[in-house]
N, C-alpha and C positions, 0 to 999 in steps of 0.2 A: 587571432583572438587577443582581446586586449587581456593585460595583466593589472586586472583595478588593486584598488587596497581593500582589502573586504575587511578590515580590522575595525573588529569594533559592530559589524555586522552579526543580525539573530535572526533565527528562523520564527512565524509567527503564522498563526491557524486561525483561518475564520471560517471554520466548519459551524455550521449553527446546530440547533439543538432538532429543527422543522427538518434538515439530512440528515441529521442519525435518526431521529423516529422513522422516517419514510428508508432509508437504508435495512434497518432490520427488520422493519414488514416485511421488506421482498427477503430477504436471508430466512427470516421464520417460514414463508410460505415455502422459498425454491428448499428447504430442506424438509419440509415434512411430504411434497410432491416426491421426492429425491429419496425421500427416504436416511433423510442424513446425510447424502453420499455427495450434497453440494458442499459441505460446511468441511471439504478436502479443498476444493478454492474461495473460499471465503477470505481467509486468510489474506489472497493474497490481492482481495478488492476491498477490504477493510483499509489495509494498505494504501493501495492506491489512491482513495476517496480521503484521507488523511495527509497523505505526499498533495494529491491537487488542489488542497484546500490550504498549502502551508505557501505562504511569499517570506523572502529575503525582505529584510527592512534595515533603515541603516540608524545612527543611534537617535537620531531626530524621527525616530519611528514611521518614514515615509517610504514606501513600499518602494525597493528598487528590483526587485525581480522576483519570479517564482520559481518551485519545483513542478515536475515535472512527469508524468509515470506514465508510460506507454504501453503497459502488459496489455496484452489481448486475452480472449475468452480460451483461443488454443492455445497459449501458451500458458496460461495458470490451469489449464486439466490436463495438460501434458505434463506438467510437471509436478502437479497434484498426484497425478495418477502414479507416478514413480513412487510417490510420501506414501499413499494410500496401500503400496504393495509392500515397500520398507515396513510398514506399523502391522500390518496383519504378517509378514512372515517373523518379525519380531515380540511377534504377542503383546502390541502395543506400545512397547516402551519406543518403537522408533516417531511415535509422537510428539515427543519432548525434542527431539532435533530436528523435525519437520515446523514446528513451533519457527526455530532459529532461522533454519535454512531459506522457509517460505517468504521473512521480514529480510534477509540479505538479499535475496533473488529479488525482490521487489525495487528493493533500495539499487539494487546493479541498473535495472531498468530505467532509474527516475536521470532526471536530467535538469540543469540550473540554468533558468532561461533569465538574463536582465535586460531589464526593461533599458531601451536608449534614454541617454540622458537629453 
């Protein structure tokens, strides 16, 4: 693995406005089919659809690489499902740390791919 200088390097999002409308349609629907019980991995494809939409760009603003996020559908209800048992045996408050936990779990997943020069 090369060791670049990434100094001076910023993260930058070109998520548009036409993926989040069409992103929360399906969230509103898969959660009133669901009964609510989808928006325990929401979380963590909010996430991820925000990580895949962010590139490294260096200070001449020309895209040298991106992020990266590889979680799967079993692995955010597997570990949803642990959040979801945490907040009901906790009468809720364990929601405020499923919040955190869900954004580091995603972030551990993501991965900084550069583009060859």
């Amino acid at each position: 693995m090369k060791n670049e200088n990434l100094s001076g390097t910023r993260l930058k999002s070109d998520i548009s406005m036409l993926d989040i409308v069409g992103n929360i349609i399906v969230w509103v629907l898969l959660s009133v089919v669901t009964f609510g019980l989808a928006m325990f991995v929401f979380l963590y494809f909010y996430n991820k659809m925000v990580i895949n939409h962010t590139f490294v760009v260096d200070k001449e603003d020309n895209k040298i690489g991106k992020l990266s996020c590889d979680i799967g559908v079993g692995q955010a209800i597997g570990h949803g499902f642990i959040w979801f048992v945490i907040t009901i045996v906790t009468f809720g408050f364990g929601i405020f740390f499923y919040m955190y936990k869900a954004n580091a779990y995603v972030m551990s997943q993501t991965k900084v791919e550069m583009y060859d020069k």
